[in-house]
C-alpha positions in Angstrom: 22.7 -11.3 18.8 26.1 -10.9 17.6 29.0 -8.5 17.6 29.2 -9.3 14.0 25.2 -8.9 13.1 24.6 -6.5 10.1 22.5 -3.4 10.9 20.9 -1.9 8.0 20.1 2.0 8.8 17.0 3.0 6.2 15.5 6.1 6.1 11.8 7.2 7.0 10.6 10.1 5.4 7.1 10.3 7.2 5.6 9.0 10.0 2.7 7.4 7.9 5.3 5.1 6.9 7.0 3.9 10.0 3.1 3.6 11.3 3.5 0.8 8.6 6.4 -0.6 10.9 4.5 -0.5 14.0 0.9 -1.4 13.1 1.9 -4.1 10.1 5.6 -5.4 10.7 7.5 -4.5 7.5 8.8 -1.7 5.4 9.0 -1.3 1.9 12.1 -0.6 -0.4 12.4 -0.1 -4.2 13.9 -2.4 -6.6 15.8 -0.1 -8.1 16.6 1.5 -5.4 17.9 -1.7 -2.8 20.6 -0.8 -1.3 23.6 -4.2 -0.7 22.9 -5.9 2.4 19.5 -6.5 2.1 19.8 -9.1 3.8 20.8 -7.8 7.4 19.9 -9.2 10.3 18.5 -6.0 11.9 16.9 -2.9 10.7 16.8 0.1 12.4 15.4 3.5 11.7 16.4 6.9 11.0 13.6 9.6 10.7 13.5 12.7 8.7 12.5 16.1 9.3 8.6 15.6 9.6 9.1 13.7 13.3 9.2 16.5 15.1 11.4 16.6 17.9 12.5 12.5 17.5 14.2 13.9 13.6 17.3 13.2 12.8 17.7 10.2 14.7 17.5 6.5 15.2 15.0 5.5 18.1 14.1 1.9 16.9 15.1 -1.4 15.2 14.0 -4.9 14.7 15.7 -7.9 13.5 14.9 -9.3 10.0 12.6 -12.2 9.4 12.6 -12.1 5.4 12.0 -10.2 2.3 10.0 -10.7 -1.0 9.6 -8.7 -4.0 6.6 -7.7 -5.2 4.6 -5.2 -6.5 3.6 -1.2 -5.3 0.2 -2.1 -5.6 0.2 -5.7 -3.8 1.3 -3.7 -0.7 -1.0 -1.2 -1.4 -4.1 -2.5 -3.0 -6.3 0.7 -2.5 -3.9 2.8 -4.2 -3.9 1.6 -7.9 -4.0 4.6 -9.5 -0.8 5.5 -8.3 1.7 6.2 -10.9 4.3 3.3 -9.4 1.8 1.1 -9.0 3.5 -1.7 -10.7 7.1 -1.0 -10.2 8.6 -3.5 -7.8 9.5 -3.6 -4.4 10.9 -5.2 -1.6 8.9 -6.2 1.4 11.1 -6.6 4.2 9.4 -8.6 7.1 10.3 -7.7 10.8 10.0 -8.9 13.9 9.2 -6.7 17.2 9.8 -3.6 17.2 12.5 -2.1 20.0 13.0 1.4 21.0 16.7 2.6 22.0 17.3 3.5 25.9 18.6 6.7 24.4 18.6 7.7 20.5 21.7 7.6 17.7 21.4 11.2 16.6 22.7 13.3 14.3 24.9 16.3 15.7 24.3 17.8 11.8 21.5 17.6 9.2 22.3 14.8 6.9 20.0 13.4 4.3 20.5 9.4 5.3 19.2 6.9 2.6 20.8 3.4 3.6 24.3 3.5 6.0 25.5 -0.2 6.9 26.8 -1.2 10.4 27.7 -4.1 12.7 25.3 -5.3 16.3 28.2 -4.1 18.2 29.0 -0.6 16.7 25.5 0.2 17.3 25.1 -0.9 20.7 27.7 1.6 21.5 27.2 4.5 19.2 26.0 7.6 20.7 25.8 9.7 16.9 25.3 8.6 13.2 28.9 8.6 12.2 29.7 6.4 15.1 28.0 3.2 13.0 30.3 3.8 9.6 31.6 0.4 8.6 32.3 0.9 4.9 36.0 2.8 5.1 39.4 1.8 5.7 40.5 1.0 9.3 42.6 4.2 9.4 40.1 6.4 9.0 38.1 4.3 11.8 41.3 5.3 14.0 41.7 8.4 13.3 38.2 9.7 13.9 38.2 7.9 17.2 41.6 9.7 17.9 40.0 13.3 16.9 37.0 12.5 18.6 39.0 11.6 22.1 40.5 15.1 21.7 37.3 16.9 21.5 36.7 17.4 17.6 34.2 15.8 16.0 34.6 15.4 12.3 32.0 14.0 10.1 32.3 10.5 8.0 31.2 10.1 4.7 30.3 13.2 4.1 28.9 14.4 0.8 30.6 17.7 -0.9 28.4 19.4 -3.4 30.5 22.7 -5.1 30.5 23.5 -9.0 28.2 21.0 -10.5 30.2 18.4 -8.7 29.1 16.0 -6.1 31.4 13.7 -4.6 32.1 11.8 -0.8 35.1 12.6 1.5 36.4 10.4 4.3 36.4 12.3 6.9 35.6 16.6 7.1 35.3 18.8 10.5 33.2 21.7 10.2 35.0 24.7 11.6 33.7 28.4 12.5 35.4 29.6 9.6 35.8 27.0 6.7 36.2 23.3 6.6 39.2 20.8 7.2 39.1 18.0 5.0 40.6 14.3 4.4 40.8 13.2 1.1 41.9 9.7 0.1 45.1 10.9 -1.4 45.9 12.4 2.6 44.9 8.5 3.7 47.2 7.0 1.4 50.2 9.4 2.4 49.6 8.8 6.2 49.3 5.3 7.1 51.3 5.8 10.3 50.4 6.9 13.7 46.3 8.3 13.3 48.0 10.7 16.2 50.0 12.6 14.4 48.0 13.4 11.7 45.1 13.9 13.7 47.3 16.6 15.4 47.9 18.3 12.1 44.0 17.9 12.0 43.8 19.7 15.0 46.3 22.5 14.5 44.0 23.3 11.5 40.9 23.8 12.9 42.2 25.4 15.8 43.3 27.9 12.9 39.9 27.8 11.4 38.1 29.2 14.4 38.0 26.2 16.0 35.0 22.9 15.5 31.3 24.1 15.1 29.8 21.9 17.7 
């Protein structure tokens, strides 16, 4: 293991499909649908909302040993009447299974398909936006600055208003509204991550204050 190994993050939906993971060593991805980085050296999983109480979080990896693309129904050779039957997959191979001393969870619902990270962020994270990677080093600074003083913003995060869908930097949910970074704010404040985080923190302290 490296400080510099990839971690892929993939989403499981249902627990019929990380019994997959367990009982047969792999986990299946669309064509269509592959995210870049395939090729990680570890996998680890986050579950959705039919886990019960372990949703929301990541509570296992394994490392990589391969992947080949096939077909739905070579994986699943008692199912071919079903209607992707012949679309293509990939068939990630893994090697044991490991289960986290303590989970990566997510402080807020978020609907996570693929999210990329390095072996040493995610020895250390203690939340989901903890493993971001993909983002410029200042926004890496400054939620570790907001995060020192209390306020934890989200990364990443998807805004859907008025037909439109599109990804900010950095938000912090407050009691009464939202406080967000756009990539124009990045490109104005390359300075100190202090002082703007200050500014950060002046406006949520006017918006009610953080919803935990």
């Amino acid at each position: 293991m490296y400080p510099e190994d990839r971690v892929l993050v993939a989403y499981v939906p249902h627990p019929k499909d990380f019994e997959i993971v367990k009982t047969d060593g792999w986990y299946r991805i669309p064509q269509k649908h592959a995210p870049k980085g395939l090729h990680a050296e570890y996998f680890a999983f986050y579950f959705g909302r039919r886990f019960g109480q372990e949703k929301w979080a990541i509570h296992y990896y394994a490392p990589q040993l391969g992947n080949e693309l096939t077909t739905r129904l070579a994986l699943f050779p008692d199912q071919p009447d079903h209607p992707r039957a012949q679309e293509m997959y990939y068939k990630v191979q893994l090697g044991p299974l490991q289960k986290l001393s303590q989970p990566i969870i997510s402080l807020r619902w978020r609907r996570i398909t693929f999210l990329h990270s390095t072996w040493d962020r995610f020895q250390d994270a203690t939340e989901i936006n903890d493993l971001f990677v993909d983002g410029e080093p200042y926004v890496d600074r400054l939620y570790a600055t907001l995060k020192e003083q209390g306020i934890q913003a989200e990364r990443n995060y998807t805004i859907r208003e008025e037909g439109a869908e599109y990804v900010l930097p950095l938000v912090v949910l407050c009691k009464n509204g939202r406080i967000d970074l756009t990539q124009a704010q990045i490109q104005q404040n390359q300075g100190d991550p202090a002082k703007l985080a200050q500014k950060i923190a002046d406006s949520v302290s006017a918006a009610g204050g953080p919803i935990l």
